[in-house]
C-alpha positions in Angstrom: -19.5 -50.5 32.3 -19.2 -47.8 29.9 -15.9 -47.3 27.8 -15.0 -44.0 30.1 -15.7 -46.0 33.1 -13.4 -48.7 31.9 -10.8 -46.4 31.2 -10.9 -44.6 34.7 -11.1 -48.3 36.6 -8.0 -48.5 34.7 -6.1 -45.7 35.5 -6.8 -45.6 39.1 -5.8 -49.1 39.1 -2.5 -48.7 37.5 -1.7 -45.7 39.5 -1.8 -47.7 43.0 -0.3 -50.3 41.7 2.5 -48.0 40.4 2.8 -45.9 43.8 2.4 -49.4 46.3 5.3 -50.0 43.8 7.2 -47.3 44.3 6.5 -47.1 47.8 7.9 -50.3 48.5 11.7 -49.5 48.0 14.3 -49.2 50.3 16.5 -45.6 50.7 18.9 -47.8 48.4 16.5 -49.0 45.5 15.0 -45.5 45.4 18.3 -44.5 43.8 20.0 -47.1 42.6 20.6 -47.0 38.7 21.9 -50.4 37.0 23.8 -48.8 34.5 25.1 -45.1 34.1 22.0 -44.2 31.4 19.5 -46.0 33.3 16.7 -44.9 35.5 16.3 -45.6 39.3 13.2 -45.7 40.8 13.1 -42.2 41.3 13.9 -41.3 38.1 10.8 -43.5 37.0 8.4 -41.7 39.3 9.2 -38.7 38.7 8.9 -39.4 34.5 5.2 -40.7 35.2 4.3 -37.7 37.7 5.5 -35.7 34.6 3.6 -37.7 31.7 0.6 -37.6 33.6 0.7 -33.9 33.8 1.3 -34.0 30.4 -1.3 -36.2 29.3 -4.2 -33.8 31.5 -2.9 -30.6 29.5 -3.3 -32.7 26.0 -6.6 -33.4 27.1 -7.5 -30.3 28.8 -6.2 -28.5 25.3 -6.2 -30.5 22.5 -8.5 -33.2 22.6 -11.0 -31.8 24.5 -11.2 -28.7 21.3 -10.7 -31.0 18.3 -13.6 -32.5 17.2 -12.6 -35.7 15.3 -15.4 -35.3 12.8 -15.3 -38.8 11.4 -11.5 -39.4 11.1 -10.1 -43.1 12.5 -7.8 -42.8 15.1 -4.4 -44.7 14.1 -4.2 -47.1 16.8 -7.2 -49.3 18.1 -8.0 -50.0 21.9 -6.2 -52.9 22.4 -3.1 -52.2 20.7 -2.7 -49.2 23.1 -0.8 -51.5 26.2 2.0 -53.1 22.8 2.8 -49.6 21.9 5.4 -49.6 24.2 7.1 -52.8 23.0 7.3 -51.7 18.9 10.8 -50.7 19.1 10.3 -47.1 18.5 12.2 -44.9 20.5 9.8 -42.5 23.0 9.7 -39.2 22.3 11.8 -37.1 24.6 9.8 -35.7 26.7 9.2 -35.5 30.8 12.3 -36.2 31.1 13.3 -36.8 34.6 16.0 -35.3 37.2 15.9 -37.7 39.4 15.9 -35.7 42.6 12.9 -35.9 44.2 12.8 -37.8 47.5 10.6 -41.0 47.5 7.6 -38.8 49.5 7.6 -36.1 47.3 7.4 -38.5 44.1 4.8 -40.2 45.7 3.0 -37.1 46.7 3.6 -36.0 42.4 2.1 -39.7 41.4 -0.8 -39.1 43.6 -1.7 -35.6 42.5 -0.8 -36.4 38.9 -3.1 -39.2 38.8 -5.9 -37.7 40.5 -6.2 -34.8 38.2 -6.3 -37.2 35.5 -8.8 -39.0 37.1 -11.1 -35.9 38.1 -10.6 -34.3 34.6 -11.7 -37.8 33.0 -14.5 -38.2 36.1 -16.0 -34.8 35.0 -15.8 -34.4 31.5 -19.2 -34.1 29.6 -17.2 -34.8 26.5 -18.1 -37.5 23.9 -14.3 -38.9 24.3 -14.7 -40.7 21.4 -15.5 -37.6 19.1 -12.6 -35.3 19.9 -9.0 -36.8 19.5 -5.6 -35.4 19.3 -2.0 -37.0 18.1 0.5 -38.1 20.4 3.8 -37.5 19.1 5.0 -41.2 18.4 2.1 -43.3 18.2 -0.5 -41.2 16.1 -4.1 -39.7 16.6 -6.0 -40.9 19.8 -9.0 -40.3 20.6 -10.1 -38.9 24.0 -10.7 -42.5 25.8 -7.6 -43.4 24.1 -5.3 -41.0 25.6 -6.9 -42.4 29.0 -6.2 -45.7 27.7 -2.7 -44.6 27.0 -2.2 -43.0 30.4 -3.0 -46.5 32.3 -0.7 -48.2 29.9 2.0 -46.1 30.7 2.0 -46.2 34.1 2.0 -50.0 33.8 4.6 -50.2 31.5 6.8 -48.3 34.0 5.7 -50.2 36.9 7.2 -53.1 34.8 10.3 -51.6 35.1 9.9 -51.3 38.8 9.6 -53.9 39.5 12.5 -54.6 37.3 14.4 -52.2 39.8 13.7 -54.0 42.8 13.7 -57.8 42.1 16.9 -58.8 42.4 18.8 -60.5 39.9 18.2 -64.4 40.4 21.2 -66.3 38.4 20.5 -70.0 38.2 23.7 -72.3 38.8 
């Protein structure tokens, strides 16, 4: 399997897990927060609708027209699914309302992740020749940012799942 094919099995993969997920809570999980700051559910979908939209204009715009011309990327392959767990605060960005109604999120994670998926599906691109930075984590290249885009979703189906497990306290 080549290294774009990789990458797409893992998006697609991570974005049905994410929206069987998502799809799975009750009218009360959907919006319950656990703390005044925290996200529900919806909140959470609605961020990764969001990011993924994101991530296709990076790679629409910016990777896809800068040629990496022999520079390293800053993070390698497998570090890519940590980057979440360094400590660093994420930049600020698709930040969520948290008023979209569980089919409309669902319908935004399905369209989000599809036209990630066609744009990666159809590009001609040598993904590992063209690169861009992301704003916290350093300069990806192309199957990195794809990379990056499965990871993401994953890490938020993490918290989830998080969001509808309830709280087991041993006695």
């Amino acid at each position: 399997m080549s290294e774009k094919s990789a990458a797409v099995a893992a998006i697609r993969s991570a974005a049905e897990r994410l929206r069987a997920d998502c799809a799975r809570a009750s009218a009360a999980q959907w919006s319950a927060r656990p703390g005044p700051d925290a996200w529900s559910v919806a909140h959470v979908a609605e961020h990764v609708a969001i990011s993924n939209r994101g991530i296709l204009a990076t790679l629409g715009k910016r990777v896809a027209a800068s040629p990496l011309a022999g520079r390293a990327t800053d993070v390698l392959d497998l570090e890519i699914p940590y980057l979440f767990y360094r400590g660093e605060e994420p930049p600020q960005v698709a930040t969520p309302t948290g008023t979209f109604t569980q089919p409309a999120a669902l319908d935004a994670l399905d369209a989000s992740s599809r036209a990630l998926l066609d744009w990666a599906e159809g590009s001609a691109l040598d993904l590992r020749a063209v690169g861009a930075p992301h704003p916290a984590f350093g300069l990806f290249d192309g199957i990195q940012w794809l990379l990056f885009a499965a990871a993401h979703m994953e890490r938020h189906r993490a918290q989830v799942l998080g969001l509808l497990t309830p709280l087991r306290v041993s006695s």
